[in-house]
N, CA, C and O of each residue as an XYZ file, in Angstrom:
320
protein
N     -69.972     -1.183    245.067
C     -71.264     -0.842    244.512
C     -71.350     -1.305    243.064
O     -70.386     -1.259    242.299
N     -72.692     -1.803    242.694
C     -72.529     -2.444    241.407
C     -73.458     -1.127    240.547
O     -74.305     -0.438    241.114
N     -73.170     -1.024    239.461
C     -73.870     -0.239    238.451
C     -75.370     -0.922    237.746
O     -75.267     -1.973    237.113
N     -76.620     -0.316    237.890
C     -77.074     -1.237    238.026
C     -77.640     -0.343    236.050
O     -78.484     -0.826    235.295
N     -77.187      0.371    235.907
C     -78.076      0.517    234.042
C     -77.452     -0.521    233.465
O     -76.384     -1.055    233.767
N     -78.262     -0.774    232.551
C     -78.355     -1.744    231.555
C     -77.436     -1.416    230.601
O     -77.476     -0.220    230.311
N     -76.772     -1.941    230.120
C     -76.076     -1.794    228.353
C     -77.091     -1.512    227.461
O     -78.055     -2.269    227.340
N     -76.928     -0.185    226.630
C     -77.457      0.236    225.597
C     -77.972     -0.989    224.077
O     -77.189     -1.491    223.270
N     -79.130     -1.123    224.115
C     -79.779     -2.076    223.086
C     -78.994     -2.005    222.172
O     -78.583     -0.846    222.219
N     -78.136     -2.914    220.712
C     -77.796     -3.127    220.124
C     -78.913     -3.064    218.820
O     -78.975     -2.353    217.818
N     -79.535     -3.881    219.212
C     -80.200     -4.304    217.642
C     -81.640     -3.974    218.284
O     -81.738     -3.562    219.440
N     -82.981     -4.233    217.270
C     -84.444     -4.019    217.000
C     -84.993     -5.098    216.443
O     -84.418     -5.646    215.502
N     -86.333     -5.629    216.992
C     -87.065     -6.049    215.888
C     -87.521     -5.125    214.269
O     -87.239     -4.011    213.828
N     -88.128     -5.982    213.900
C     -88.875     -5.490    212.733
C     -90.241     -4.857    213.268
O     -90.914     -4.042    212.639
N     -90.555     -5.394    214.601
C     -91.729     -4.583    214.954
C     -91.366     -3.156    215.770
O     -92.203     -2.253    215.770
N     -90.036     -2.989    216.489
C     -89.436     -1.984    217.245
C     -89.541     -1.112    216.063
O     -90.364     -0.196    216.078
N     -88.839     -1.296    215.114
C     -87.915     -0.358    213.930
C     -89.622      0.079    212.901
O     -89.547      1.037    212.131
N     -90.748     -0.551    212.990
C     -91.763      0.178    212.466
C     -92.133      1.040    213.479
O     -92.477      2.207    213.286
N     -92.077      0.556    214.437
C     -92.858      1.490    215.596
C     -92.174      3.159    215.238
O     -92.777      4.141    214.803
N     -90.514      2.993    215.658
C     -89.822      3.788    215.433
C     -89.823      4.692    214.214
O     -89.323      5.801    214.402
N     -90.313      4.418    212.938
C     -90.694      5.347    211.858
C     -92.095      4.750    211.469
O     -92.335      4.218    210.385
N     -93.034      4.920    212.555
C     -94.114      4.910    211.981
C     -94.746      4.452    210.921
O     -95.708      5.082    210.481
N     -94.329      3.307    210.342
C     -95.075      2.331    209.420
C     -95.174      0.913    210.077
O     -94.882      0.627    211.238
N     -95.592      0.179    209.210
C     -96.314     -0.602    209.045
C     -94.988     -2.247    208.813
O     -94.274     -2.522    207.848
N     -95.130     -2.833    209.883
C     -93.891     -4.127    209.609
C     -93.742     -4.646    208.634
O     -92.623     -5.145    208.510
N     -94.788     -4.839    207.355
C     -94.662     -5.138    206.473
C     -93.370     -4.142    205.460
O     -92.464     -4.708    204.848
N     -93.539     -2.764    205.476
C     -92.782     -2.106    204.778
C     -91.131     -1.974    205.610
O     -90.092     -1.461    205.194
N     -91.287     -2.332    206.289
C     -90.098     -2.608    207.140
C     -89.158     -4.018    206.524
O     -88.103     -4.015    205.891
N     -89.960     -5.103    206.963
C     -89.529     -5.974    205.783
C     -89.020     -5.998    204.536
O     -88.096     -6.699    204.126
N     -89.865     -4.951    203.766
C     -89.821     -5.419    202.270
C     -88.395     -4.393    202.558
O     -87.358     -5.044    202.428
N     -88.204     -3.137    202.868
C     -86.910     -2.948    202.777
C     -85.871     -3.490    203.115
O     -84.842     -3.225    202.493
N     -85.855     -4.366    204.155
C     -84.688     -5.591    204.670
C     -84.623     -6.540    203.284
O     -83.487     -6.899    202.974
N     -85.768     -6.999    202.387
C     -85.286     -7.654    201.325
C     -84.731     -6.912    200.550
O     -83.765     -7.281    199.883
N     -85.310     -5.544    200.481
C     -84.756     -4.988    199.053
C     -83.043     -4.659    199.369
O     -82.194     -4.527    198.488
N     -82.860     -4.592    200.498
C     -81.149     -4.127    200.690
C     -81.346     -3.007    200.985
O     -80.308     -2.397    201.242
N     -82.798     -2.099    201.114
C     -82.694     -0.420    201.535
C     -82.568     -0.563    202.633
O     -81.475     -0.024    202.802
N     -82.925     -0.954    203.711
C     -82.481     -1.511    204.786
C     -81.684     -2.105    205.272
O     -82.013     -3.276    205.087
N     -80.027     -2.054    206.266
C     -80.061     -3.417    206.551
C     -79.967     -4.120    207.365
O     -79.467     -3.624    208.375
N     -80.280     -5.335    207.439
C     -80.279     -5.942    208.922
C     -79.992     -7.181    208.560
O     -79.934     -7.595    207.402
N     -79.737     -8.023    209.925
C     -79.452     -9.515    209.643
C     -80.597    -10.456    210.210
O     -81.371    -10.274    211.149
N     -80.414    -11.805    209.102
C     -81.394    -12.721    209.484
C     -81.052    -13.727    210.496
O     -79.869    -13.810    210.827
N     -81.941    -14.522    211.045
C     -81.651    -15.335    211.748
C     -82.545    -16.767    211.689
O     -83.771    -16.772    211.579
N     -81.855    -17.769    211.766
C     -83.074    -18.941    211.790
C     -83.357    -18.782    209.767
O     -82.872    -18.263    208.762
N     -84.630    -19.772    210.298
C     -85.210    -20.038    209.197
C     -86.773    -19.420    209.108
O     -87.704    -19.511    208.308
N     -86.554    -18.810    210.253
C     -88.355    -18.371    210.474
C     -88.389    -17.006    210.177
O     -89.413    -16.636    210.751
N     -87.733    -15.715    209.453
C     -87.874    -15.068    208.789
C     -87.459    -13.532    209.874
O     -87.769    -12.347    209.749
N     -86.686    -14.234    210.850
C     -86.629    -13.618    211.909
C     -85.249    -12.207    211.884
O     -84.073    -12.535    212.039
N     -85.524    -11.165    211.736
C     -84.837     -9.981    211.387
C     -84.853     -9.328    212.489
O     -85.793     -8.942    213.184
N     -83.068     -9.175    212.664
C     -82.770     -8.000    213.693
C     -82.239     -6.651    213.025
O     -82.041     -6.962    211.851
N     -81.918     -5.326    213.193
C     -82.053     -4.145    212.491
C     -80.969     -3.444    213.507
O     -81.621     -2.568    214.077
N     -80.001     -3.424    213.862
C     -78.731     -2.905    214.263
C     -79.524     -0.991    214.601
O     -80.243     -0.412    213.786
N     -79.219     -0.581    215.584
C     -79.526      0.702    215.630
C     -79.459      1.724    214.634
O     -80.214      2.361    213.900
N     -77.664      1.569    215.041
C     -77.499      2.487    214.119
C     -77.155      2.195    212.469
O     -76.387      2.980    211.912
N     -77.674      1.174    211.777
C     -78.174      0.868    210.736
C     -79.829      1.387    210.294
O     -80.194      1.593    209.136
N     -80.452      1.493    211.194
C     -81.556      2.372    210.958
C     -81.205      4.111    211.205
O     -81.695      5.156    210.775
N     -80.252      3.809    212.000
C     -80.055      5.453    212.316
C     -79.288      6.378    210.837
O     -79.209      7.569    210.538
N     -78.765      4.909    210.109
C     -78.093      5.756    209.017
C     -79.265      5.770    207.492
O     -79.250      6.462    206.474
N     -80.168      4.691    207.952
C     -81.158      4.896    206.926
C     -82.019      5.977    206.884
O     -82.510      6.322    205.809
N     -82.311      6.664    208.111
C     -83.199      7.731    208.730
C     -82.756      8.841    207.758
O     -83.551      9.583    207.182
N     -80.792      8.913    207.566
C     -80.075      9.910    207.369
C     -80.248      9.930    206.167
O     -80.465     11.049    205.700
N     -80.222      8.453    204.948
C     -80.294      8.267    203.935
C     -81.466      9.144    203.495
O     -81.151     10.172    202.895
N     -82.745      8.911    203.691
C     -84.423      9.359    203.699
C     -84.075     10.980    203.391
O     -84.081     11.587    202.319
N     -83.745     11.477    204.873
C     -83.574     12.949    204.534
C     -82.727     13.416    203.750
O     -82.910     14.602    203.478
N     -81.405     12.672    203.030
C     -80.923     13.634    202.010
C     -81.839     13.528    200.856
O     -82.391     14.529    200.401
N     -82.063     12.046    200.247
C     -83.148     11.761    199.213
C     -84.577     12.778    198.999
O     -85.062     13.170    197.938
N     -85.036     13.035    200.401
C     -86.097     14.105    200.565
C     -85.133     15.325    200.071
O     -85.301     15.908    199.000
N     -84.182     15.602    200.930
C     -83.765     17.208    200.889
C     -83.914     17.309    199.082
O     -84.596     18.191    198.561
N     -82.967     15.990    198.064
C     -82.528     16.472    196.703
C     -83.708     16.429    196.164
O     -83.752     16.818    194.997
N     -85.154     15.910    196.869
C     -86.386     15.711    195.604
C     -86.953     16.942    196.191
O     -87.791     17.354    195.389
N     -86.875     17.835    197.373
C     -87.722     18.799    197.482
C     -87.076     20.111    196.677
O     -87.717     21.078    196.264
N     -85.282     19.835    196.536
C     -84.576     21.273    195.656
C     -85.146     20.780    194.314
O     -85.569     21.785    193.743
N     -85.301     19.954    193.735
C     -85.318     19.417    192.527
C     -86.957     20.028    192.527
O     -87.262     20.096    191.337
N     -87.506     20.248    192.925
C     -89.074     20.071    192.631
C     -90.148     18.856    192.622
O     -91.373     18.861    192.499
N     -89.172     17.777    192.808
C     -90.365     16.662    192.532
C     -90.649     15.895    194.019
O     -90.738     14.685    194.229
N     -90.740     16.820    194.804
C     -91.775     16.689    196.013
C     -92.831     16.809    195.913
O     -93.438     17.821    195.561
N     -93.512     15.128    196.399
C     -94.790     15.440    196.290
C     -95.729     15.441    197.876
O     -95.895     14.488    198.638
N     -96.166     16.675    197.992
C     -97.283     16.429    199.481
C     -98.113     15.641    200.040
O     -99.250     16.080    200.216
N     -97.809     14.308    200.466
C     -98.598     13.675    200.527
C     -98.552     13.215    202.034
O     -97.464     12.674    202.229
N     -99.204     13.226    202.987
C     -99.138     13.070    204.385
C    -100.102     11.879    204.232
O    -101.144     11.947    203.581
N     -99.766     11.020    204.742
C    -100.620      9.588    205.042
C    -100.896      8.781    206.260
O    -101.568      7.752    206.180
């Protein structure tokens, strides 16, 4: 008998990984340039893959940064 599930996805687009936190591909990008993100390029056509759990550890990054600006006080409410 052959197993027929698939191997667990490795990597994401830039359009998967907005979908996945709800923005916008552009801001997805600009963090792959800035290094807050990271992922690898490919080609010359601007083409970015995003490793799972490289987003999974940025997710983690977000919420401590939130947790220290909401003890600190300088949380600001802004739902968009």
């Amino acid at each position: 008998m052959s197993d027929s599930k698939e191997a667990p996805r490795r990597f994401m687009t830039t359009k998967q990984a907005a979908e996945e936190l709800n923005v916008g591909e552009p801001l997805v990008r600009s963090l792959l340039k800035s290094g807050e993100l990271r992922g690898v390029q490919f080609g010359g056509r601007n083409l970015w893959r995003i490793e799972i759990t490289e987003l999974e550890s940025y997710i983690a990054k977000m919420y401590e940064k939130t947790a220290e600006k909401v003890a600190s006080g300088e949380f600001q409410d802004t739902d968009d």
